[in-house]
py3Dmol code that shows the C-alpha trace and the ligand (Angstrom):
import py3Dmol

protein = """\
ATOM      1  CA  UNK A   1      41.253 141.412  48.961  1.00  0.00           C
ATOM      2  CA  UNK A   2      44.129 142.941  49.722  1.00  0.00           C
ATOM      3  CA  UNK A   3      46.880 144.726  46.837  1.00  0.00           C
ATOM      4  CA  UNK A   4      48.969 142.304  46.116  1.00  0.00           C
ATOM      5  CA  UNK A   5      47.405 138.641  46.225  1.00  0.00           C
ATOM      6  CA  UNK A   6      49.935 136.774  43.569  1.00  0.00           C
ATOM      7  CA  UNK A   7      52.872 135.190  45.821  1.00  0.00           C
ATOM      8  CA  UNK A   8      55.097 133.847  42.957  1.00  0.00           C
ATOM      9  CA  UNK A   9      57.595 130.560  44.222  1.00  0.00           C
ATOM     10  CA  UNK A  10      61.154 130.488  43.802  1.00  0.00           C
ATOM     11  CA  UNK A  11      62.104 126.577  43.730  1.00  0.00           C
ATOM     12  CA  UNK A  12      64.815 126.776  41.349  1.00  0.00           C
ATOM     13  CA  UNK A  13      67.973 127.312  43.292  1.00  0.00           C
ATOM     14  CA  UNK A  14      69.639 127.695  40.043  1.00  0.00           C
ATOM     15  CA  UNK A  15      67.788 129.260  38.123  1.00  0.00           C
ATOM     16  CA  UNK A  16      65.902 132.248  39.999  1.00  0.00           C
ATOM     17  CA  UNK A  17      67.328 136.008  39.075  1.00  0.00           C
ATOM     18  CA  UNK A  18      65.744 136.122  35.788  1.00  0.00           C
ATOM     19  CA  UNK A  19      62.184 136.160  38.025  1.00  0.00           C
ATOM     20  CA  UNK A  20      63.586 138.984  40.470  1.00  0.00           C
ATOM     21  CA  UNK A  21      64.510 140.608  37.636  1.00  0.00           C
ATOM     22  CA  UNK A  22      60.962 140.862  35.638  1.00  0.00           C
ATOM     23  CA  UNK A  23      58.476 141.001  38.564  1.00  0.00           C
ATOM     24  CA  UNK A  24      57.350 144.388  39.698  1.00  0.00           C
ATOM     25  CA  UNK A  25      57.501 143.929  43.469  1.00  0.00           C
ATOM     26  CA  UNK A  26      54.389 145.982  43.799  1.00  0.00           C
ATOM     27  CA  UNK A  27      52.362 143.520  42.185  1.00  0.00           C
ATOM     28  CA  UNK A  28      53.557 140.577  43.995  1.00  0.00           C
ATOM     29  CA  UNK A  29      55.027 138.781  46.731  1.00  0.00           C
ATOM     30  CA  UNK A  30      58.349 136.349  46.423  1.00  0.00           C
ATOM     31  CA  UNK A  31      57.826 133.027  48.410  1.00  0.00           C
ATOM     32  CA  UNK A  32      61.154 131.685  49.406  1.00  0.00           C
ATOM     33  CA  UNK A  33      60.552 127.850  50.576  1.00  0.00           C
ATOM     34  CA  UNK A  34      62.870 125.560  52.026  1.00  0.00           C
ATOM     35  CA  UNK A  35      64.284 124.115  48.281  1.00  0.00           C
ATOM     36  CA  UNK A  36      65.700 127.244  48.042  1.00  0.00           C
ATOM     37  CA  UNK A  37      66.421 128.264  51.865  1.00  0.00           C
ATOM     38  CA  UNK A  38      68.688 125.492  51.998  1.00  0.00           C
ATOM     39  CA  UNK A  39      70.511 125.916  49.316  1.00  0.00           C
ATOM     40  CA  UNK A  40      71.380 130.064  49.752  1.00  0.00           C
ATOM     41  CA  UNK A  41      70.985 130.375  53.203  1.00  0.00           C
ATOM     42  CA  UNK A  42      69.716 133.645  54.026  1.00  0.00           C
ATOM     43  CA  UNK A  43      72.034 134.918  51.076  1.00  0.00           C
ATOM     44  CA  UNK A  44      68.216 134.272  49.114  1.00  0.00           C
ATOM     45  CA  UNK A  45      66.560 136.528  51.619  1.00  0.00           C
ATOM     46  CA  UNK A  46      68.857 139.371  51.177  1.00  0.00           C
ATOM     47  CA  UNK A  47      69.158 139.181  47.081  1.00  0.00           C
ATOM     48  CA  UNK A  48      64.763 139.049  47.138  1.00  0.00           C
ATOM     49  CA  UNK A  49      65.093 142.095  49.827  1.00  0.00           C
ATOM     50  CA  UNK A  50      67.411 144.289  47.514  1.00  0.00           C
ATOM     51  CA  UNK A  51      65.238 143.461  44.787  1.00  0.00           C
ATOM     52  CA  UNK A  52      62.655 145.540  46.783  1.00  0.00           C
ATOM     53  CA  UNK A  53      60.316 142.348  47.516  1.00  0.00           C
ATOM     54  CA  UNK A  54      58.007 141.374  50.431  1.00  0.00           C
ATOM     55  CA  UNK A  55      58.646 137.708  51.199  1.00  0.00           C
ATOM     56  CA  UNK A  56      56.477 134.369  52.055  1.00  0.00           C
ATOM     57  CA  UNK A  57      58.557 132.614  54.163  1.00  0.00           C
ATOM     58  CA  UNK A  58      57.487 129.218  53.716  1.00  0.00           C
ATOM     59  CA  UNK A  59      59.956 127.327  55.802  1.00  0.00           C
ATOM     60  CA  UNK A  60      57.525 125.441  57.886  1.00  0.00           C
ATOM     61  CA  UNK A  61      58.832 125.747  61.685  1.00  0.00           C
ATOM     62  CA  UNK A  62      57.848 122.507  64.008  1.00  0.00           C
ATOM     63  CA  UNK A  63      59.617 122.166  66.915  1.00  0.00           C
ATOM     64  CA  UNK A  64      59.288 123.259  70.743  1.00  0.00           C
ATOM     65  CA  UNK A  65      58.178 126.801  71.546  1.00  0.00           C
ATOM     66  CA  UNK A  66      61.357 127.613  72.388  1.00  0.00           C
ATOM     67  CA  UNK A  67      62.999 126.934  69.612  1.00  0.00           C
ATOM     68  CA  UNK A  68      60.780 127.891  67.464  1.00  0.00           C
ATOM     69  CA  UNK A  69      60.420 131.460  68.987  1.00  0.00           C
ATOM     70  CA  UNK A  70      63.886 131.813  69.515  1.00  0.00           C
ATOM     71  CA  UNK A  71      64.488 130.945  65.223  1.00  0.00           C
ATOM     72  CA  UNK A  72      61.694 133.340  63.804  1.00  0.00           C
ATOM     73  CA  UNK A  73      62.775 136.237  66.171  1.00  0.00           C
ATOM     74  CA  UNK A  74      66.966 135.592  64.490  1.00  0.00           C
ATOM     75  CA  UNK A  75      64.801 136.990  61.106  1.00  0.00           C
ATOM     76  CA  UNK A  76      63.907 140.197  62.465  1.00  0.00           C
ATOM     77  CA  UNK A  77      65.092 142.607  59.814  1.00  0.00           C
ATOM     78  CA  UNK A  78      64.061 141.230  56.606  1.00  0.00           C
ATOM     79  CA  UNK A  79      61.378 142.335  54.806  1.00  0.00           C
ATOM     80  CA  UNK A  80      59.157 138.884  56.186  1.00  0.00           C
ATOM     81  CA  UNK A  81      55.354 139.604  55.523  1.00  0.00           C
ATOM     82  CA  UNK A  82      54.628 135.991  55.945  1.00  0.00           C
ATOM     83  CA  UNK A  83      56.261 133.006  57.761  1.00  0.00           C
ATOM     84  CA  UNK A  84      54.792 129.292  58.076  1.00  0.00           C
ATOM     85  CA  UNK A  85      54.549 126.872  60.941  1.00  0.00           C
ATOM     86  CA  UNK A  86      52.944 123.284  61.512  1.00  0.00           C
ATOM     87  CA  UNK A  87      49.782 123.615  63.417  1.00  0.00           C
ATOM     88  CA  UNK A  88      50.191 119.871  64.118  1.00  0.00           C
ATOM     89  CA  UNK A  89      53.233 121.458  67.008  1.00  0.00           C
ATOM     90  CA  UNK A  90      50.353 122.593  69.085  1.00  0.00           C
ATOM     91  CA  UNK A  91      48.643 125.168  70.498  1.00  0.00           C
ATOM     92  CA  UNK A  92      51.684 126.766  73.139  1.00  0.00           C
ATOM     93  CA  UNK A  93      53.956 126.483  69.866  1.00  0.00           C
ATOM     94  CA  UNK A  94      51.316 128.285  67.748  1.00  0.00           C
ATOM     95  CA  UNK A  95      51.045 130.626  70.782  1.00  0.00           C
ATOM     96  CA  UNK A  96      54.969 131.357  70.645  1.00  0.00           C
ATOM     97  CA  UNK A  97      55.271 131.265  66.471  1.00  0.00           C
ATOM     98  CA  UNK A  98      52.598 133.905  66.722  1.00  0.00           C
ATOM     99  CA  UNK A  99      54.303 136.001  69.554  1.00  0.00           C
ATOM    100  CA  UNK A 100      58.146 136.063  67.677  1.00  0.00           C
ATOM    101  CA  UNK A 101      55.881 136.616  64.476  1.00  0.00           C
ATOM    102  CA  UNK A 102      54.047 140.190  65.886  1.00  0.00           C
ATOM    103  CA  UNK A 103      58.179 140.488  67.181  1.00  0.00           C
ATOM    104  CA  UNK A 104      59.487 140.484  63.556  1.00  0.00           C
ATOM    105  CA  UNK A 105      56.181 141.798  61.623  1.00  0.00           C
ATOM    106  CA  UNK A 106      55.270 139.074  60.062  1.00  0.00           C
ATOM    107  CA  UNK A 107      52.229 136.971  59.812  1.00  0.00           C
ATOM    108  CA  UNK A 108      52.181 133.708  61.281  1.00  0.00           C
ATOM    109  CA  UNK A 109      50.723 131.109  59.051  1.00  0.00           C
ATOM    110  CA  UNK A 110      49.792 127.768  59.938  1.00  0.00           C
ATOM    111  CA  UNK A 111      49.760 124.699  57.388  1.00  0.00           C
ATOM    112  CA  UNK A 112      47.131 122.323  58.439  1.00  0.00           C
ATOM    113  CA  UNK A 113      48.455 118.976  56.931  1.00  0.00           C
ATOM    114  CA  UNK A 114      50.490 118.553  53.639  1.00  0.00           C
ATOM    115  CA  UNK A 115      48.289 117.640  51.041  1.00  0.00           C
ATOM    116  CA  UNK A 116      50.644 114.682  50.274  1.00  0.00           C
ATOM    117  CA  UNK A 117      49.286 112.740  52.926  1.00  0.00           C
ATOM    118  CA  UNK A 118      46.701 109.895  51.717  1.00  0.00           C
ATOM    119  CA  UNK A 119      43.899 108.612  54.130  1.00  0.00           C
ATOM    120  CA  UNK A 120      45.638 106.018  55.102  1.00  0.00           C
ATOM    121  CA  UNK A 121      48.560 108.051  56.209  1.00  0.00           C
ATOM    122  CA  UNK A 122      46.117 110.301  57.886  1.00  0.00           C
ATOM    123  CA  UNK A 123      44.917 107.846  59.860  1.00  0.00           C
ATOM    124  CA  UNK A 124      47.790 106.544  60.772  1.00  0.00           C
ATOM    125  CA  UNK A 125      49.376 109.528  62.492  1.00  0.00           C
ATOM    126  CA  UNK A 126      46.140 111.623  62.959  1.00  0.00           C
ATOM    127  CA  UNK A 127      44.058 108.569  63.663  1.00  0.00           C
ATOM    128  CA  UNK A 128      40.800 110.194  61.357  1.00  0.00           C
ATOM    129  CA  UNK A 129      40.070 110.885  57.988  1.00  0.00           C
ATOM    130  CA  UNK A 130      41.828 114.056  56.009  1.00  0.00           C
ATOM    131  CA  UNK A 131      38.380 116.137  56.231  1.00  0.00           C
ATOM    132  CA  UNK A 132      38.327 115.466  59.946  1.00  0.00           C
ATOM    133  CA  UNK A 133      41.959 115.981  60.395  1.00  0.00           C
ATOM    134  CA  UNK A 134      41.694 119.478  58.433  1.00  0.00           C
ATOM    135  CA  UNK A 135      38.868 120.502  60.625  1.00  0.00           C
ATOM    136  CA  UNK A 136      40.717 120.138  63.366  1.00  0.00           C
ATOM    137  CA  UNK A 137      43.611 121.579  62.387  1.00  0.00           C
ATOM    138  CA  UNK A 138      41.365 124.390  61.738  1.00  0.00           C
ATOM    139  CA  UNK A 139      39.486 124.830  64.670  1.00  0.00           C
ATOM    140  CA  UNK A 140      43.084 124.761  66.783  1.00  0.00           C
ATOM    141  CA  UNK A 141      44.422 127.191  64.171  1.00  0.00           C
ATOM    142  CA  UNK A 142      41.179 129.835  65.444  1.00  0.00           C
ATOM    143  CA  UNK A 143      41.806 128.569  69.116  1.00  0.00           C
ATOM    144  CA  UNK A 144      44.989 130.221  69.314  1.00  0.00           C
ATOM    145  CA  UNK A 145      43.806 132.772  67.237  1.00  0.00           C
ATOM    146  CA  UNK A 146      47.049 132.378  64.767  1.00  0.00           C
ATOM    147  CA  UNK A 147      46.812 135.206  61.745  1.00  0.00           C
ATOM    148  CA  UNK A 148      46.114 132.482  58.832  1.00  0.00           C
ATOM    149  CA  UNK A 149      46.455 129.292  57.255  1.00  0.00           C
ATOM    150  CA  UNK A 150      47.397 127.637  53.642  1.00  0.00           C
ATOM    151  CA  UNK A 151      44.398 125.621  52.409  1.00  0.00           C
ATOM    152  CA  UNK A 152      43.887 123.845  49.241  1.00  0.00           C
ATOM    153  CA  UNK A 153      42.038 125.930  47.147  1.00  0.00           C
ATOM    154  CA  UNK A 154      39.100 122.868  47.366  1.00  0.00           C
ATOM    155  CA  UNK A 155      39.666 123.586  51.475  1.00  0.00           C
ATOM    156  CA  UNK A 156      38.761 127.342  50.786  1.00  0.00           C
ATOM    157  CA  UNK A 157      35.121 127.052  51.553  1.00  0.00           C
ATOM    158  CA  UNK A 158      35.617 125.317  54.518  1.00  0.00           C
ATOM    159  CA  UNK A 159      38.681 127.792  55.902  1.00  0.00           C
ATOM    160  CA  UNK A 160      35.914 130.476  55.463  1.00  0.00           C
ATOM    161  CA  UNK A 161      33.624 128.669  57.553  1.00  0.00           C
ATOM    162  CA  UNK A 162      35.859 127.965  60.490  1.00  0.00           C
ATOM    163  CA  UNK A 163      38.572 130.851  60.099  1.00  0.00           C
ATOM    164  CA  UNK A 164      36.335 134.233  59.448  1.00  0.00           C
ATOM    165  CA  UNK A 165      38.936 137.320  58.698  1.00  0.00           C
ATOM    166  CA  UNK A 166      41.772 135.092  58.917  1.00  0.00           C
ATOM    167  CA  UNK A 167      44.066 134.802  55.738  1.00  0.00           C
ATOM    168  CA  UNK A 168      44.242 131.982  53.443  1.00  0.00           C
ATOM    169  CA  UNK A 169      47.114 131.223  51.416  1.00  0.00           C
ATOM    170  CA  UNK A 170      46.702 128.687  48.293  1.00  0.00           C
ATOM    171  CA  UNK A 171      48.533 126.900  45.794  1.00  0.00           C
ATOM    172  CA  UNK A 172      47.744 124.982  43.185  1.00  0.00           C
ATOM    173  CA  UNK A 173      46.777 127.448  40.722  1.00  0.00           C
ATOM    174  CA  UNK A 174      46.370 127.345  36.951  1.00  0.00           C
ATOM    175  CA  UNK A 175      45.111 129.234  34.143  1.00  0.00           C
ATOM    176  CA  UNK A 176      42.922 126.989  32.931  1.00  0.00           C
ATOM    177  CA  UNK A 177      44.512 127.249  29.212  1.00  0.00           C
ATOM    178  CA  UNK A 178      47.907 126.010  30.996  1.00  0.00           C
ATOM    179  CA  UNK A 179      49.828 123.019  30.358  1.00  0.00           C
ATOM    180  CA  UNK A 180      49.648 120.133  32.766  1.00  0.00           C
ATOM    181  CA  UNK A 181      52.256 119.026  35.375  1.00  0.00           C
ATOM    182  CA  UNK A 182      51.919 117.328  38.582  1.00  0.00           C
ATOM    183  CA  UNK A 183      49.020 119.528  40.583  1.00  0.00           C
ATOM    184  CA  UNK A 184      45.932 117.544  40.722  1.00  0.00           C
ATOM    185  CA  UNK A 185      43.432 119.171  41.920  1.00  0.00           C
ATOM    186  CA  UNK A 186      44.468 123.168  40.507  1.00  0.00           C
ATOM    187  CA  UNK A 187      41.852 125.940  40.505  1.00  0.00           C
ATOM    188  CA  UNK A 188      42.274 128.611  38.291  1.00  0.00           C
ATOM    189  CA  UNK A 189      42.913 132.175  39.844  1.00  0.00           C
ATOM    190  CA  UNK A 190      39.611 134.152  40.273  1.00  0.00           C
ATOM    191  CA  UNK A 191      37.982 131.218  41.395  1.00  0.00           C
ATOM    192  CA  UNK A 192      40.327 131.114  44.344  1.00  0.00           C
ATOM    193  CA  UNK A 193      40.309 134.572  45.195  1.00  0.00           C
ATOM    194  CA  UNK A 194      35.726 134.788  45.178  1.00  0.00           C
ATOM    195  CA  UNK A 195      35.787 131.451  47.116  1.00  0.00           C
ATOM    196  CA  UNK A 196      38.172 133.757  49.684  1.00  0.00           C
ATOM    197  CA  UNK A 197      42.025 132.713  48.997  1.00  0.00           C
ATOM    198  CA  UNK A 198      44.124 136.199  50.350  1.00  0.00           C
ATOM    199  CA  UNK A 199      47.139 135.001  48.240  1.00  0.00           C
ATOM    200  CA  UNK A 200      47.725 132.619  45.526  1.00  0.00           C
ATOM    201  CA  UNK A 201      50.712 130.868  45.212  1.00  0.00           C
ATOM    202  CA  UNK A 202      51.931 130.162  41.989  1.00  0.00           C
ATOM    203  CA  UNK A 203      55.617 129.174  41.155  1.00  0.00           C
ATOM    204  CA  UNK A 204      55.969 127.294  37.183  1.00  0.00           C
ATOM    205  CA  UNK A 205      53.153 128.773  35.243  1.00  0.00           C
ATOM    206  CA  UNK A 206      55.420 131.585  35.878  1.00  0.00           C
ATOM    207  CA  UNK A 207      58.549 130.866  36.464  1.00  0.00           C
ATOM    208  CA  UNK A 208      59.066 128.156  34.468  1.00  0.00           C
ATOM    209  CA  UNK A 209      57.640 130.660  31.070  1.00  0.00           C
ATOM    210  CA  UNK A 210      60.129 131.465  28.819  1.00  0.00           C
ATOM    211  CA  UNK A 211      57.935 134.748  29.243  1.00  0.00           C
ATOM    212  CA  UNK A 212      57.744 135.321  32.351  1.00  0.00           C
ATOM    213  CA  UNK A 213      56.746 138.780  32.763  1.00  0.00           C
ATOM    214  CA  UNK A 214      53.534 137.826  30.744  1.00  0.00           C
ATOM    215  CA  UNK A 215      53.136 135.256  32.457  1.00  0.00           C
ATOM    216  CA  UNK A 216      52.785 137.172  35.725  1.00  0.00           C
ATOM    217  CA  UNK A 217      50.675 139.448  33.609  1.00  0.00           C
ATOM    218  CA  UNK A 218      48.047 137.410  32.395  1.00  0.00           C
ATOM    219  CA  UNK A 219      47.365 136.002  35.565  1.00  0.00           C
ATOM    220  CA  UNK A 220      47.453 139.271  36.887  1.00  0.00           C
ATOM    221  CA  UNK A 221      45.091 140.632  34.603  1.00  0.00           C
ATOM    222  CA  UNK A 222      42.276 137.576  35.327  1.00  0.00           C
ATOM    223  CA  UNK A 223      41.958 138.474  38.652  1.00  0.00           C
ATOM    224  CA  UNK A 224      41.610 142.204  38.453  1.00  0.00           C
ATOM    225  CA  UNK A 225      39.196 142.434  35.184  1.00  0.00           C
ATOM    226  CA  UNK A 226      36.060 142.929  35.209  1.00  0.00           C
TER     227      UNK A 226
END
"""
ligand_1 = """\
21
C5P
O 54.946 125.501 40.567
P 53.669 125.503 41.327
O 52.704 126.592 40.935
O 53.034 124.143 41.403
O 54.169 125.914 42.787
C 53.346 125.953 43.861
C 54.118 126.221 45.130
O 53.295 125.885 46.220
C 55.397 125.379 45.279
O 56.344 126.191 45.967
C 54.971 124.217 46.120
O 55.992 123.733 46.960
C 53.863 124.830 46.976
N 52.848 123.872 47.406
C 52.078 123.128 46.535
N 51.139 122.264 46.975
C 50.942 122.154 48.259
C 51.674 122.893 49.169
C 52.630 123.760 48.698
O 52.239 123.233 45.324
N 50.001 121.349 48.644
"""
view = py3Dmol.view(width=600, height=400)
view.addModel(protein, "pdb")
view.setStyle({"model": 0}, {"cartoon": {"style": "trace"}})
view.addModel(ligand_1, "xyz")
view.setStyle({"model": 1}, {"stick": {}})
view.zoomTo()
view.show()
């Protein structure tokens, strides 16, 4: 486990400061995603910066090495601990994600495939089944020996497996007490983090709180009590 394991989402593009403002950026980690990339611009890197924050950038690069290489290495500067990629780009665009990543210090994460994708649709562009598909993903991800992945927390067990020391990034989290939206399959915190999750990422319970800063607390709290 590492210090700070609570990677809280800004999706709001509108409504955002009010989190910077509450969170105690040694406690957590601000995940800026592409909702709110595109909207700001890096304007939303700078603002979670001065706020003293580390960031997940969750922006999800896929294109040729080149490219890809050549866009995370334009970030040097911020305060990136984090970036995502597709693994599905391959293994020389892992190779070059990872190589701009060491460039900027951050930590290049690789998604294996977006959990919005049914078995059909699996098998129509992976031609296999999701477990197969994830394994794969997986065993590519170790291959090219790329720093970590984001799971499911249900994939946890099977990141462990296939990804030893590597670190695992999950969303989907929920106090069990909390209201429902639209995750499906949630875990709640401390499950996450003894089945081997590095970070959790959770964006409504708290941001969405009319409280947030107890929000953040109480989730806090269940993962460090005894
Ligand atoms: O608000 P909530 O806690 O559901 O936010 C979770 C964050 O994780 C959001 O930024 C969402 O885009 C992201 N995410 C997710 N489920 C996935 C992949 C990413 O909820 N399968």
């Amino acid at each position: 486990m590492t210090e700070k394991n609570i990677i809280v989402a800004l999706d709001d593009p509108l409504d955002y400061q009010g989190v910077l403002e509450v969170l105690d950026p040694k406690k957590c980690i601000i995940k800026v995603g592409s909702v709110i990339f595109n909207y700001h611009g890096r304007k939303i890197l700078d603002e979670v910066a001065n706020h003293g924050f580390e960031i997940f950038f969750d922006i999800k690069f896929h294109d040729i090495p080149n490219t890809v290489s050549k866009s995370i290495k334009s970030f040097k500067g911020y305060p990136i601990k984090l970036l995502t990629i597709h693994l599905s780009g391959g293994s020389s665009m892992i190779k070059s994600a990872l190589v701009s990543s060491k460039n900027i210090n951050a930590k290049c994460i690789g998604v294996s495939i977006l959990t919005s994708i049914n078995e059909e649709e699996s098998k129509e562009v992976y031609n296999q089944e999701i477990p197969k598909t994830v394994t794969s993903m997986f065993n590519l991800a170790n291959e090219a020996d790329i720093d970590g992945v984001v799971c499911s927390p249900h994939e946890l067990k099977l990141a462990g497996d296939l990804l030893q020391g590597k670190i695992k990034i999950t969303p989907g989290i929920r106090l069990s007490d909390s209201n429902s939206d639209d995750q499906s399959r949630v875990m709640n915190p401390k499950e996450a983090i003894d089945l081997g999750a590095t970070y959790l990422v959770i964006g409504r319970p708290i941001t969405s709180h009319k409280d947030k800063a107890s929000a953040f607390e109480k989730i806090y709290q269940s993962i460090y009590e005894k």
